[in-house]
N, C-alpha and C positions, 0 to 999 in steps of 0.2 A: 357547563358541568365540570370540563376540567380543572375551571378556576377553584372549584368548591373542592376539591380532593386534600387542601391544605398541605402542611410538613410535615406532619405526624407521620403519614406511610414510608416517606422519604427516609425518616431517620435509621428507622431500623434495617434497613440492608447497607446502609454505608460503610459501616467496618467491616461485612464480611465480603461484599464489592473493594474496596479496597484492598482485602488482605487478600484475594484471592482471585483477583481480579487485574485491579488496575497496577498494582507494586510488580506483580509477574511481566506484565505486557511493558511497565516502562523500562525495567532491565533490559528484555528483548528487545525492545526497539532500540535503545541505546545502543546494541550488540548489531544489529539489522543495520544502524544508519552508518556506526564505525566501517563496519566490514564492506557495505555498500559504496562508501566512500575514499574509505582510506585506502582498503586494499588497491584498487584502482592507483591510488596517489603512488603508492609502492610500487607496483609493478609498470606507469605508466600507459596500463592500458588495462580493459578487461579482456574475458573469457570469452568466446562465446558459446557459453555452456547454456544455450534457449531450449536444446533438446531435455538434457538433466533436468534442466528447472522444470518444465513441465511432467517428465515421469516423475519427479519427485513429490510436484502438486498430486497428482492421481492418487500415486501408493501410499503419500500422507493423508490424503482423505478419506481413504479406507479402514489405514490404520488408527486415525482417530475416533471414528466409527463404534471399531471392532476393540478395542484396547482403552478408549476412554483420552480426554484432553490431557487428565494431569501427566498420566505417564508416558506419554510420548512427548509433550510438551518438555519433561525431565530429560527424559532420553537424551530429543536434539540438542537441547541446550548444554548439557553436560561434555556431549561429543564432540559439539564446534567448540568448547574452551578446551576439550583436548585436543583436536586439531590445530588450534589458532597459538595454544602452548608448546605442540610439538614443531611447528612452522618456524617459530623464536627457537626457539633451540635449534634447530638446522641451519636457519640465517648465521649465528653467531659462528657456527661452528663452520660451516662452507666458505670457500675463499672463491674460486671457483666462478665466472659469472654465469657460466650454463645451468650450474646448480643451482643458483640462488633463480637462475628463471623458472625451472623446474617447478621449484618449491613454492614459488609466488605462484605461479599458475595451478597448479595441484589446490591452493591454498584458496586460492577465487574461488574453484569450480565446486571444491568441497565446501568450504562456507555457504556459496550459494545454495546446495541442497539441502543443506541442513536447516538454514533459516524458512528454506520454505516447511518445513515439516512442521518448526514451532511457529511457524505464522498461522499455518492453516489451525494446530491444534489454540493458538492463543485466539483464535478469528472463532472458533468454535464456544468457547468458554466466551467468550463477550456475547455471540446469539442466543447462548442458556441462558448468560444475566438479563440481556432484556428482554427474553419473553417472562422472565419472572417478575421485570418491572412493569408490563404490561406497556398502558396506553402512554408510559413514559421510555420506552425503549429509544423513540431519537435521542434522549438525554445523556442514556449510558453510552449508545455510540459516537454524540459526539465528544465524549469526557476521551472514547477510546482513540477516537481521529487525533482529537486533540493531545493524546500522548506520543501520537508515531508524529505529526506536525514538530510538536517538540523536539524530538529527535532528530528527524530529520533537519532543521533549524540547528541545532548544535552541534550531531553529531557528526558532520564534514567539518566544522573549525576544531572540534578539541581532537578530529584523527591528524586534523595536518600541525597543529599543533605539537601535538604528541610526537608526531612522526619530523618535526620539525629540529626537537630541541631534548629528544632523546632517542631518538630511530626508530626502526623498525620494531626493536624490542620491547618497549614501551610503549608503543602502540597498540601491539597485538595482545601483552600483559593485561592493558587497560581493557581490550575485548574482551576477554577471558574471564577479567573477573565480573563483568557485566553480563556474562553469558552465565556464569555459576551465581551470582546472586536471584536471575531468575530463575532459574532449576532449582535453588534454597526457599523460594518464597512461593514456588509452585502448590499451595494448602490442593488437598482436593475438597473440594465444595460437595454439598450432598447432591447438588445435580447431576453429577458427573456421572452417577449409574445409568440415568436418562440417555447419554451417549456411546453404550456399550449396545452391538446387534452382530446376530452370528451371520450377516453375512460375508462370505469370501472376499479378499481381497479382487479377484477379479472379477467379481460382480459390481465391487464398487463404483464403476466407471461408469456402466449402465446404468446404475440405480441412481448416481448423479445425471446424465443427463435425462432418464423417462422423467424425474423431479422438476431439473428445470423446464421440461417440455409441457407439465399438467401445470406448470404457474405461468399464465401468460402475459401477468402484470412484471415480474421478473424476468421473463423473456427478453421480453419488450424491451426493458429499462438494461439488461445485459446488453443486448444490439447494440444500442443508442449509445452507452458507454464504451464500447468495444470499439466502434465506429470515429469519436470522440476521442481515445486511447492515440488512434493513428496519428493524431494531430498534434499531442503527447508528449508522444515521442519523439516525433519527428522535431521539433523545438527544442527538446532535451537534446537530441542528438548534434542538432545543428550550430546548439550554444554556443561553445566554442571556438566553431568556423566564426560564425557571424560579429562575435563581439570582439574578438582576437583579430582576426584577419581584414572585416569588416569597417567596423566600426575603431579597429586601432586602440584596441584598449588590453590588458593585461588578466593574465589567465585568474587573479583575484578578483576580477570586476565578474566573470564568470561565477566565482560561489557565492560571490555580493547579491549576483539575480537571483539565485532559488535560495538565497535567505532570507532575501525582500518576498521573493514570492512563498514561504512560508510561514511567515509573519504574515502575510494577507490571507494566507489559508487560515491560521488561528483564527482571527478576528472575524473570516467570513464564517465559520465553524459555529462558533456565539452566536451569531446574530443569524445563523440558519437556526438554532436552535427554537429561536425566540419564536420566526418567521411558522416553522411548524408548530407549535405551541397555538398561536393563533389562527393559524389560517388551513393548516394541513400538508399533507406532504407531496401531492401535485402542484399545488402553487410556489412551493418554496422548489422543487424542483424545476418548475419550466421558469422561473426568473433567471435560477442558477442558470441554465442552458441558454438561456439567451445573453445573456454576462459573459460565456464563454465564447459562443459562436460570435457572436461582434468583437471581440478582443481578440480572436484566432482570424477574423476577416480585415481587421484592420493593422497586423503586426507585420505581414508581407507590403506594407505601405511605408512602415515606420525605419526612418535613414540614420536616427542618431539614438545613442546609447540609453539616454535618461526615460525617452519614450517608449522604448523595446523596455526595459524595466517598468516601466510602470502599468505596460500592456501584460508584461507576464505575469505581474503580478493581478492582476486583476484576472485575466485567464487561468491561473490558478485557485483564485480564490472561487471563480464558479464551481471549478472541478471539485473542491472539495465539498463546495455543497452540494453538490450532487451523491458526491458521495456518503453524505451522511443519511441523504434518502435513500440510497442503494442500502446501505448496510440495516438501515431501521426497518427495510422492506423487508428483505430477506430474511432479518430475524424475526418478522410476524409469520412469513408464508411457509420457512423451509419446515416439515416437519422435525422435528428434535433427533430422531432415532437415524435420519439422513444426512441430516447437516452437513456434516465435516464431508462426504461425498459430494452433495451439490455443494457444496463451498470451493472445493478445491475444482469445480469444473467449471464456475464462474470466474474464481481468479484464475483460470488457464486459457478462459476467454479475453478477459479482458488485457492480461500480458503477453498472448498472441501478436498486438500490433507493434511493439516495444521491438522487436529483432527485425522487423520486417522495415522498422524505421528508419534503423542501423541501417540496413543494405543499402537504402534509398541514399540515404546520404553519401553514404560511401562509393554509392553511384553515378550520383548527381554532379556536376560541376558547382564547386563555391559559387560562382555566378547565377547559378538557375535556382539556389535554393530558393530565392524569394517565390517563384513559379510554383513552386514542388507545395510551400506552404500555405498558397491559394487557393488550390486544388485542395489540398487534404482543408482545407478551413472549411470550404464549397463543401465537401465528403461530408465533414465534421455535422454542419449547419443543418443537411438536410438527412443527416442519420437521426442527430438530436429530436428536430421536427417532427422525425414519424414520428418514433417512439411516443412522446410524450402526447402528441396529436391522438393516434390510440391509446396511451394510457389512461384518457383522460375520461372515455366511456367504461373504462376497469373498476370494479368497487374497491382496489384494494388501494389507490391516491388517492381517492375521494377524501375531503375536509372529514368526514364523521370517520373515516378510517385510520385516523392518524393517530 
């Protein structure tokens, strides 16, 4: 029956999908991947601002809620390009190196919350597009994956780049104005009154978790990812012991991985698309999960550099399909008038494990990581298994629910 739906329905939300939609979210992401990557490259290190991030998910979930995507989505984006323009002008103007660390760290932690605010509000406005796309909602989320992929894929070379061959100052310029093009291109869409509810901000928090509590296919599928996350991170974090220290390779063979493993994300993005199209969205989820558990259980194995790439990249490329079931699930289940609450209390689940990875490592001796990433594979493998084990008596993965 889905095949018979033809193009015709397609046509007519594309432009306002795009104008109001995907043009806003590529800005941001562009703005999200710079800041995520570059500032780091500046300061040499990050923040650890996992507290912030997470108050910030809550009270942006509220606030999108209760105020609506467009306008808070404006807000944030408006204030990190004032932020990230007021940081350049301090840099230029400070001699000072206590100052200039000040400012870089000030500059991390503030970015960081602010992006979370227009994640959650841009993360909201793509679950209104597709439940208005209906029984094509994987489609819009993977067009949405596939815009932060992008980003993420480009936007660590054009900060180090930028930050290479004109400094800090054209770095943070180049943020700036990718943070005001999406606050310019922010339309509000007529859904966007669907996301206005008077209740309190501190109710928010609540009302996010009773929500994810009444959906147990989204339960399920948060655990499983949360679980999965640990394993994540811990790889993320380890990157650069392993392939620097390790493997004897150079801190650009380091962005080389996660732009190969972005690149594999695209590509598994497509062809999850396709997979749920046909088959539904438990199948193309438990493939994904299995794609990643074998590629996270065989990467504490792997002794030379070509092979750890092409295991992360394929480890990535599960994650992302999973992710696009996550995202198509939750925009069928969450109700509308909730959303941005239970949104921001899933993503504060699922980058829970992301700090905890950090410690580990920073724990761990260079030597034992190989151990540390056995275990979390082992954790990873059989968090995966429940979840999708019971999701698989849930009507909401079923083939006809896709």
């Amino acid at each position: 029956m889905r095949a018979r739906t033809g193009n015709r329905p397609s046509h007519r939300p594309v432009s306002p999908l795009l104008r109001s939609v995907y043009l806003p979210r590529s800005m941001d992401a562009a703005a999200f991947a710079m800041t995520t990557y570059g500032i780091p490259l500046l300061v040499l290190a990050t923040t650890g601002s996992a507290a912030l991030t997470g108050l910030a998910f809550a009270v942006a979930g509220a606030l999108v809620d209760r105020h609506g995507t467009t306008r808070v989505f404006r807000l944030a984006a408006t204030a990190r390009a004032t932020l990230v323009l007021a940081a350049a002008l301090l840099l230029e103007a400070q001699t000072g190196g206590l100052g200039k660390t000040v400012t870089v760290m000030a500059l991390a932690a503030g970015t960081g919350v602010l992006t979370e605010f227009s994640y959650v509000a841009a993360e909201t406005a793509g679950g209104l597009a597709s439940r208005t796309a209906g029984a094509r909602a994987h489609r819009v989320q993977s067009v949405l994956l596939g815009i932060d992929q992008t980003a993420t894929l480009a936007g660590p070379a054009l900060a180090g780049l930028l930050l290479a061959h004109t400094g800090a100052t054209g770095m943070l310029a180049a943020t700036a104005a990718f943070s005001l093009l999406a606050a310019a291109l922010a339309s509000k869409p007529h859904t966007d009154q669907h996301a206005t509810t008077p209740a309190a901000v501190r109710q928010g928090w609540k009302t996010g978790w009773q929500t994810l509590r009444a959906l147990p296919a989204l339960g399920w599928l948060v655990a499983g990812l949360t679980l999965s996350n640990l394993a994540v991170g811990l790889l993320q974090a380890a990157a650069p012991v392993i392939v620097v220290q390790q493997f004897g390779h150079s801190s650009a063979d380091v962005g080389l991985l996660w732009s190969a493993a972005a690149a594999a994300s695209l590509i598994a993005i497509c062809l999850c698309r396709h997979v749920i199209d046909r088959c539904g969205l438990w199948p193309a989820g438990a493939v994904c999960a299995t794609i990643t558990a074998s590629a996270c259980l065989t990467l504490a194995l792997t002794h030379t550099y070509p092979a750890y790439l092409a295991l992360i990249a394929l480890f990535m490329a599960g994650e992302s399909g999973m992710t696009v079931v996550l995202r198509t699930l939750r925009s069928h289940l969450i109700p509308a008038d909730v959303f941005g609450n239970t949104l921001a209390v899933t993503i504060l689940l699922l980058l829970t494990p992301f700090p905890v990875a950090g410690l580990l490592v920073a724990a761990i001796p260079p030597s034992q990581l190989g151990h540390a990433i056995t275990a979390c594979a082992v954790l990873q493998a059989i968090g995966l298994a429940t979840a999708f084990t019971r999701l698989r008596t849930l009507p909401a993965l079923r083939p006809s629910a896709a």
